[in-house]
C-alpha positions as CSV (number, residue, x, y, z in Angstrom):
1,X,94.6,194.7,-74.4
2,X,92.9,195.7,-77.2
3,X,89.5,197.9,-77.6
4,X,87.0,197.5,-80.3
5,X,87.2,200.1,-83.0
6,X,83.9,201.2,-85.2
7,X,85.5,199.5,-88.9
8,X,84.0,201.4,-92.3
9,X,82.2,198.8,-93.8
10,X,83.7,198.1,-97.4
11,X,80.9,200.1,-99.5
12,X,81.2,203.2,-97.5
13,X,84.7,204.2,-97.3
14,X,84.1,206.8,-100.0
15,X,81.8,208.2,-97.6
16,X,83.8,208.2,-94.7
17,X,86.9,210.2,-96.3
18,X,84.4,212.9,-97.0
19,X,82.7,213.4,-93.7
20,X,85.0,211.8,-91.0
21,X,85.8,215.2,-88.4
22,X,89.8,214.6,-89.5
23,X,91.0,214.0,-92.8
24,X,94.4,214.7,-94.5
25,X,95.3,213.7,-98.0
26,X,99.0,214.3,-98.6
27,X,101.0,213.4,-102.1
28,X,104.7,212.7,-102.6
29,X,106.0,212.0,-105.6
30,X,109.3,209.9,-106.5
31,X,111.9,209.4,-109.1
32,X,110.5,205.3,-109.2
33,X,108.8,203.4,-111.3
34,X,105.0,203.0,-110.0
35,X,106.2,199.2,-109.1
36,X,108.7,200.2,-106.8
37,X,106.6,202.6,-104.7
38,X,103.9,199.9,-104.6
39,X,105.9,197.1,-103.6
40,X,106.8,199.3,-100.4
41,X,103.1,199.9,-99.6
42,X,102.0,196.9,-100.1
43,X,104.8,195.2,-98.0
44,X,105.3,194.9,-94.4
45,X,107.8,197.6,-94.4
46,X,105.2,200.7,-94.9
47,X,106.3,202.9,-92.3
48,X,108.7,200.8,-90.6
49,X,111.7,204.3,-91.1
50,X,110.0,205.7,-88.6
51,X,111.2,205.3,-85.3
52,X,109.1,202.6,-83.2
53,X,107.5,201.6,-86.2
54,X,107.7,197.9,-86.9
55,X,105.5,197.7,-89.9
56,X,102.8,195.5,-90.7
57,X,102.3,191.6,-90.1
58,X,100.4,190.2,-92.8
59,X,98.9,186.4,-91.8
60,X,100.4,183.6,-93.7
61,X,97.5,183.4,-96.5
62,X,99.2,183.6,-99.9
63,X,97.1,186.5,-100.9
64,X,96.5,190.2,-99.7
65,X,93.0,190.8,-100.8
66,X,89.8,192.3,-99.1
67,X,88.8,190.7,-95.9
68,X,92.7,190.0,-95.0
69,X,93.5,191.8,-91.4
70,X,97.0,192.4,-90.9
71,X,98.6,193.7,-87.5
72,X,100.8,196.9,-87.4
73,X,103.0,197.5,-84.6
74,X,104.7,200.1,-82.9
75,X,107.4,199.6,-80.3
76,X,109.9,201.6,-77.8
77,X,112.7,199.0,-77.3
78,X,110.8,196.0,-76.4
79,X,107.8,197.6,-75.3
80,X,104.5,197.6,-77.3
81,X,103.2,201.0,-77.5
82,X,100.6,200.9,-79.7
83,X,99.0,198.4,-82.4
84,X,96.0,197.7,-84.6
85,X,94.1,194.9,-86.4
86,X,93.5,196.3,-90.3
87,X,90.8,195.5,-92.6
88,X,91.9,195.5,-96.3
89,X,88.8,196.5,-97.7
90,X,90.2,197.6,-101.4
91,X,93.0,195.9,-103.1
92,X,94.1,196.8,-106.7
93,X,97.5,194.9,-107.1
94,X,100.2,197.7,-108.1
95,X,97.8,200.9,-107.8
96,X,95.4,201.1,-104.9
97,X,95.0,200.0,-101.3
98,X,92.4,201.0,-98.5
99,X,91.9,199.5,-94.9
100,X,90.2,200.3,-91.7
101,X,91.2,199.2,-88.6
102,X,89.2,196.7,-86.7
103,X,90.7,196.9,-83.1
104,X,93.5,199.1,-81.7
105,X,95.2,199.5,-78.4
106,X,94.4,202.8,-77.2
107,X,90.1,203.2,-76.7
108,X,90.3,206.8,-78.4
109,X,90.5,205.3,-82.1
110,X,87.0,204.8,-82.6
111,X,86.9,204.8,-86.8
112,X,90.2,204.8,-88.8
113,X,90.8,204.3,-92.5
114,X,93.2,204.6,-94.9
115,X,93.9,205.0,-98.7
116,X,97.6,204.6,-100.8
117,X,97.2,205.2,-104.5
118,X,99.8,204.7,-106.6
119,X,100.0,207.0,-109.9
120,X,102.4,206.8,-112.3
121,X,103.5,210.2,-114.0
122,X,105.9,211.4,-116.2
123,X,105.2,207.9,-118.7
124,X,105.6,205.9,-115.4
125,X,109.5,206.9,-115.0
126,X,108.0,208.8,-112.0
127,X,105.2,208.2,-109.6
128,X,102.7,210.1,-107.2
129,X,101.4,208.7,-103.8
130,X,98.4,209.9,-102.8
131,X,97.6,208.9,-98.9
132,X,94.4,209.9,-97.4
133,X,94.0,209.2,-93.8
134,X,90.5,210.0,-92.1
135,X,89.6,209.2,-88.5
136,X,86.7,209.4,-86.2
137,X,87.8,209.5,-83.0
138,X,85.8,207.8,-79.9
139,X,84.6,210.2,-77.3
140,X,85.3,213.7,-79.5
141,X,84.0,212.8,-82.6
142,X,81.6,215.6,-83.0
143,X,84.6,218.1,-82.6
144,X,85.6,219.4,-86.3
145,X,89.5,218.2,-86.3
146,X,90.1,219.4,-89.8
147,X,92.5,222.1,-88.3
148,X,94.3,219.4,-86.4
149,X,94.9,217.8,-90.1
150,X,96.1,221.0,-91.8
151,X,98.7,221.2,-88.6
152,X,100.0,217.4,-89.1
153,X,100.4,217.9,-92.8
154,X,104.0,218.7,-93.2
155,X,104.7,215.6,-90.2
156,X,102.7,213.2,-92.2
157,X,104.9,214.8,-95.9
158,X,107.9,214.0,-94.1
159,X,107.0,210.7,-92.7
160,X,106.3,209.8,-96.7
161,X,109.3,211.0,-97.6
162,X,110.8,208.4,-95.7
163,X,109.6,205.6,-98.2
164,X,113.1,206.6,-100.4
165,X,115.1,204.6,-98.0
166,X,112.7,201.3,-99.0
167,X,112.7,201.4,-103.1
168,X,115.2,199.1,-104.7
169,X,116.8,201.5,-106.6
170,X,118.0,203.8,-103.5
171,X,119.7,201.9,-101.9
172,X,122.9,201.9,-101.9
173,X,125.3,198.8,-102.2
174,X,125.0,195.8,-99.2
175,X,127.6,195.3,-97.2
176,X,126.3,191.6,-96.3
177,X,126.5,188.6,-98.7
């Protein structure tokens, strides 16, 4: 089952990261090229090192562009746990990416939205992520959650971290043909 979520509209999600009741912005910064970092992001592996975290399902169009929803997924074993319909609203092949989500299955997620930039530093032998993550949650979202964010920001800088094990050229050598 899934509930209905409040989606930013396109236009507004400027807006939104400014005044939604919890926002964190963390940055991590890699020894990749800008290409390599984006090509995770933009993939179906973005978060899938965590544990329970499948990724996201992109539909079969050819393109990822805004209006395209894609499904992420979480799982314990076989058992869905939790998953939402996202919204690209904001695609900028190899530097920017923002998405709200459209449906979800808990009812508590009333508006979500989310923001990957990829910087290149250091002449591009280097780059920054910059994730902002801002939610409005159904039922509390008058309370000021801004503490809550400032408490999750060292989870959320070691869940980025995390993105090393997907860029090409960490990986160490295959063991598979």
């Amino acid at each position: 089952m899934r509930f209905a979520a409040e989606p930013i509209a396109a236009g507004a999600y400027q807006e939104f990261f400014a005044r939604a009741p919890f926002v964190s912005h963390i940055e991590y910064e890699y020894a990749a090229a800008p290409e390599e970092v984006w090509d995770v992001v933009a993939s179906d592996r973005m978060w899938s090192w965590l544990p329970t975290v499948w990724g996201c399902r992109y539909p079969t169009a050819p393109t990822r562009e805004p209006g395209v929803v894609r499904d992420f997924q979480m799982f314990l074993h076989h058992w869905l746990i939790f998953a939402q319909h996202e919204k690209i609203l904001h695609w900028e092949e190899g530097s920017s990416l923002v998405y709200t989500a459209v449906d979800a299955t808990l009812p508590v997620f009333g508006s979500w939205c989310e923001r990957y930039a990829v910087v290149p530093i250091d002449g591009g032998a280097r780059t920054r992520l910059e994730w902002t993550l801002a939610v409005r949650p159904r039922y509390v979202g008058w309370l000021p959650a801004r503490w809550v964010a400032l408490a999750l920001r060292p989870i959320f800088r070691f869940g980025l971290r995390g993105l090393l094990r997907e860029l090409p050229s960490r990986r160490g050598p295959s063991f598979y043909p």
